[in-house]
C-alpha positions as CSV (number, residue, x, y, z in Angstrom):
1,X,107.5,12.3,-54.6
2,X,105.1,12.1,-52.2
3,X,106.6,8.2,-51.0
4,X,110.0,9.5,-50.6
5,X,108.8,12.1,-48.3
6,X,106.2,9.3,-46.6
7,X,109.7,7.1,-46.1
8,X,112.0,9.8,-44.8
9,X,109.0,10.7,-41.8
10,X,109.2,7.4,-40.8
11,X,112.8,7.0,-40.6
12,X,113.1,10.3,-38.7
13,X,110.4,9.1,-36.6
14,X,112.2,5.7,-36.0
15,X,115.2,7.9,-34.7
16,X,113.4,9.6,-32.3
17,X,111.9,6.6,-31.1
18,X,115.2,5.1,-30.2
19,X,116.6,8.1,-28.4
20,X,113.4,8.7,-26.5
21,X,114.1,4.5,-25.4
22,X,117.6,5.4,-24.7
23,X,116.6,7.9,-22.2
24,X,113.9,6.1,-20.9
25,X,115.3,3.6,-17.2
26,X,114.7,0.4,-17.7
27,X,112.5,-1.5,-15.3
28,X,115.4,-2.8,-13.3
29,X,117.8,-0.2,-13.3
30,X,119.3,-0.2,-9.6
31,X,117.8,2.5,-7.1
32,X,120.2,5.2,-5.4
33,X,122.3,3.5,-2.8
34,X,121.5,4.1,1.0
35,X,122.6,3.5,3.9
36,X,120.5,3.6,7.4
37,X,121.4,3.6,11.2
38,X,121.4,0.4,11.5
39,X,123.7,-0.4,9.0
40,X,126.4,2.4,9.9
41,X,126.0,0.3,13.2
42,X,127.2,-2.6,11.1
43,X,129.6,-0.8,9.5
44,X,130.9,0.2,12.8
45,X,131.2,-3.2,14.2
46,X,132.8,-4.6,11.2
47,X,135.7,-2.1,11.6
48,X,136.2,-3.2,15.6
49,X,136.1,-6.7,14.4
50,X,138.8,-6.3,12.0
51,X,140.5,-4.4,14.7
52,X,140.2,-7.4,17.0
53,X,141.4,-10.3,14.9
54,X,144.9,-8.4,14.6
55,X,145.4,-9.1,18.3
56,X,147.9,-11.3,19.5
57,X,147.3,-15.0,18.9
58,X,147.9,-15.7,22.9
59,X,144.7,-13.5,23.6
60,X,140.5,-14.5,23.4
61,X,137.9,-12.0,22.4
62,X,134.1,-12.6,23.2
63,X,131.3,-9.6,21.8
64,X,127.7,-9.1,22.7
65,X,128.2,-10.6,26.5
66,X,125.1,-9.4,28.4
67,X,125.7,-10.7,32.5
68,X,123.3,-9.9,35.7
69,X,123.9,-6.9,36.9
70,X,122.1,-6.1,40.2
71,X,123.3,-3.0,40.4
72,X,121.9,-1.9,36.8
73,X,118.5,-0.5,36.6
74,X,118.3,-2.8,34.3
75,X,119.2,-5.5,36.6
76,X,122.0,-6.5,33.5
77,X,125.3,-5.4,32.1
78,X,125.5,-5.6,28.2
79,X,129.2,-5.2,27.1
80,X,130.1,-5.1,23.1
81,X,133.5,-6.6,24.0
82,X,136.3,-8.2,26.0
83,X,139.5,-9.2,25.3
84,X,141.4,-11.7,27.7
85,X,144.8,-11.5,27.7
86,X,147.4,-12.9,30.3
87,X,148.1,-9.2,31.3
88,X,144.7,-8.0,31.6
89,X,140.9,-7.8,30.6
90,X,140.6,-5.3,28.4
91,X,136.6,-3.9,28.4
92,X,135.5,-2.1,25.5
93,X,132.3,0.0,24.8
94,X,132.2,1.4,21.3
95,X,129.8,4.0,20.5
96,X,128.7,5.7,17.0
97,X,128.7,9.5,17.6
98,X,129.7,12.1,15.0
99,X,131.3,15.4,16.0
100,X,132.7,16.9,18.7
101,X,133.2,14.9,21.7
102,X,133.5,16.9,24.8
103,X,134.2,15.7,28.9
104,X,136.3,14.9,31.5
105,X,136.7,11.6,33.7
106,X,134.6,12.6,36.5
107,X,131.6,14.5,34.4
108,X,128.5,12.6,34.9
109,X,127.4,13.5,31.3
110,X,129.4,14.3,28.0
111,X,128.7,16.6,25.3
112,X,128.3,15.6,22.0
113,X,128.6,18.9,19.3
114,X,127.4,20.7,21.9
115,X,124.0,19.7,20.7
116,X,123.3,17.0,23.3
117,X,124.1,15.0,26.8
118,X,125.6,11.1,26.7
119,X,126.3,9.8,30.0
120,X,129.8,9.4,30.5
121,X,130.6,6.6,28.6
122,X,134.0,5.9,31.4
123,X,131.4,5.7,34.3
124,X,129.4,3.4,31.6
125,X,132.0,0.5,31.7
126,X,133.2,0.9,35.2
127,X,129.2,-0.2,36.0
128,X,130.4,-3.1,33.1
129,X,133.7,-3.8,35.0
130,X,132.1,-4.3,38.4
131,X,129.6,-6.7,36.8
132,X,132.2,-8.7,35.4
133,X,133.8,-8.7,38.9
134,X,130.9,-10.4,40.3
135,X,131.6,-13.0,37.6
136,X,135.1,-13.4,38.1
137,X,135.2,-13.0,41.9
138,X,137.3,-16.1,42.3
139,X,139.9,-14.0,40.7
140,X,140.1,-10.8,42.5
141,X,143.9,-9.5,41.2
142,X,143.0,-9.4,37.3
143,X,143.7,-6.0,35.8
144,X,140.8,-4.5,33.9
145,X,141.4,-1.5,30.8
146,X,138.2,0.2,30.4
147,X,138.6,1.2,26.6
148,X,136.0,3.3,24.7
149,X,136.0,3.1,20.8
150,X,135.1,5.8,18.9
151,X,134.7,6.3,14.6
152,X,136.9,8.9,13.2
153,X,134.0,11.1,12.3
154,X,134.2,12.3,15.9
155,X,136.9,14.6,17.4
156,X,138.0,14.6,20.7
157,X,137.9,17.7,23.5
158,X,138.7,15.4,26.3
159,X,140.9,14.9,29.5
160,X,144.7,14.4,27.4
161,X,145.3,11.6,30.1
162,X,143.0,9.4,28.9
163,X,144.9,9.2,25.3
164,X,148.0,8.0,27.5
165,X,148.8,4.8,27.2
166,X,150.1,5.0,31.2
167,X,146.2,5.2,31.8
168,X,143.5,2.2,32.6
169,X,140.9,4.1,31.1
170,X,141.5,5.5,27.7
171,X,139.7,6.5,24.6
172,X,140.5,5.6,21.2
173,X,139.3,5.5,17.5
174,X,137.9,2.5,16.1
175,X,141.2,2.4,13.8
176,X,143.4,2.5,16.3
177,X,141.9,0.2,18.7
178,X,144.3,-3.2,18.3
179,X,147.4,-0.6,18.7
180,X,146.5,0.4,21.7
181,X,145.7,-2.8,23.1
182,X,149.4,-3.9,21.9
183,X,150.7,-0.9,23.1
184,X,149.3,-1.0,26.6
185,X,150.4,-5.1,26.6
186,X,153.6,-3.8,25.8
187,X,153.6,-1.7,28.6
188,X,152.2,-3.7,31.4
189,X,155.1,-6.1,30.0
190,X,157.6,-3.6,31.0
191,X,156.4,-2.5,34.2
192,X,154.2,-4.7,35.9
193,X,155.9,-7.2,38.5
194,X,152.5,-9.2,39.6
195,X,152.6,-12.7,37.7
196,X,151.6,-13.2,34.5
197,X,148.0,-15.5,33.3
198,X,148.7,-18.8,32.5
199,X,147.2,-20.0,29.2
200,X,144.8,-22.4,31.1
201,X,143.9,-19.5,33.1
202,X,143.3,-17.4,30.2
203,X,141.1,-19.9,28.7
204,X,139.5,-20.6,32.4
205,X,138.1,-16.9,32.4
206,X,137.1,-16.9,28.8
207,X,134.9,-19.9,29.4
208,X,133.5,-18.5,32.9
209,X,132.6,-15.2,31.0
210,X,131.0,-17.3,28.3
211,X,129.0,-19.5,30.7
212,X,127.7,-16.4,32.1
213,X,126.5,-15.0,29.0
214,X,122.8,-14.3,28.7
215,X,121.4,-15.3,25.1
216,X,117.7,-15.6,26.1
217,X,115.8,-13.0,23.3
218,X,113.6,-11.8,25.8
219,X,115.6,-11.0,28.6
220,X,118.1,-9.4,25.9
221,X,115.3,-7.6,24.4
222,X,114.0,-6.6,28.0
223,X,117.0,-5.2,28.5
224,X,117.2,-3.1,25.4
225,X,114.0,-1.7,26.0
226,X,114.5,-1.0,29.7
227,X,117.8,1.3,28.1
228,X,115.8,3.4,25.6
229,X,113.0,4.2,28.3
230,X,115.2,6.1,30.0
C-alpha cells in the first residue's frame, strides 16, 4: 500500500513539473516588438521611396542632396528630395508630424496639435529652391514645385489652395505623393507653352545637382548640429 501511494506522488508530481515548464519562457523567446524614432523615420522614407520609383521613366530622382547655402545660418541647404522632369523640378521636404496640422502660406510658423510651433515648412523649401538656383544659374527659366510630404497620421487645417494642383506649392500625403507629381505633369502638359527639357538636358541638371552634392560626414554632421541648436 504504502508503494502505490509512493508511485502515484510522483507521477502527480511529474505533472506538475511539466506544466510549471510549460509556463515557464524559454531563454530565447522573442522580446515585445518596438519601434523608435528613428525607425518611424525609416519607415517614413521607405513609403516616399516607393512613392518615387512609380514616377515616369522619363524623369531622375536624387535624395539626401545637401548644397552651400550662403544664405542659411547654416551656411547649407539639405533637401530630402528632387525630382527632374522635362517640365519642372519638383522639390520635396517630407516631415514626420502626427496630428493636426495648422497654417497658412505666409505664416512664419505652423501649428502642430496646437501643442507646438514648426517653421513654415513652404518658407523651408523656398530657402531650398533658391539654393538650388545658385546651382543651376546657367538655367534661369526651369520651373520649380515646392512639394511638402506629409504621413497620414496628420490632418490638415491649411490654406485649400495649396491642395490644388493649379498651385507651385502644395502639400500632400506621403501616399499620394507620385499622383500629384503626375497630376501636376499632366497639367503643365496642358497649359504651359515655354519649351519642353530635352533628355540631355534632363540628365545635364541631374548630374550638375549631383556634382554639387556635399557627402563630407563632417560638414553633413556640422550641419545637423547647427539645425538642432536652434
Amino acid at each position: 500500500m504504502f508503494k502505490k501511494i509512493l508511485l502515484w506522488f510522483k507521477s502527480s508530481n511529474a505533472k506538475d513539473t511539466k506544466k510549471t515548464s510549460r509556463k515557464s519562457p524559454t531563454p530565447n523567446a522573442p522580446k515585445e516588438r518596438t519601434i523608435n524614432s528613428s525607425r518611424i523615420g525609416e519607415l517614413g522614407e521607405y513609403k516616399i521611396n516607393i512613392q518615387l520609383d512609380q514616377l515616369p521613366k522619363d524623369t531622375k530622382y536624387l535624395t539626401d542632396i545637401m548644397i552651400k547655402n550662403p544664405k542659411s545660418r547654416t551656411g547649407f541647404s539639405q533637401i530630402d528630395h528632387i525630382i527632374v522632369s522635362a517640365y519642372g523640378l519638383f522639390v520635396i521636404e517630407t516631415k514626420n508630424y502626427n496630428g493636426e496640422i495648422k497654417g497658412g502660406r505666409s505664416d512664419k510658423y505652423w501649428r502642430v496639435s496646437n501643442r507646438f510651433n514648426m517653421f513654415n515648412p513652404l518658407k523651408q523649401n523656398f530657402g531650398h529652391i533658391k539654393a538650388l538656383e545658385r546651382v543651376l544659374s546657367e538655367l534661369p527659366d526651369l520651373l520649380y514645385i515646392s512639394m511638402v510630404s506629409f504621413t497620414m497620421r496628420c490632418r490638415f487645417s491649411i490654406d485649400p489652395e495649396l491642395r490644388k494642383i493649379e498651385s507651385n506649392e502644395l502639400i500632400v500625403y506621403d501616399t499620394e505623393l507620385s499622383e500629384f507629381i503626375n497630376r501636376k505633369i499632366n497639367r503643365i502638359k496642358a497649359t504651359s507653352d515655354k519649351s519642353l527639357l530635352t533628355e540631355t538636358e534632363v540628365q545635364n541638371i541631374y548630374e550638375i545637382i549631383q556634382s554639387s552634392n556635399i557627402t563630407d560626414p563632417a560638414l553633413r554632421s556640422e550641419h545637423v548640429a547647427k539645425i538642432k541648436k536652434e
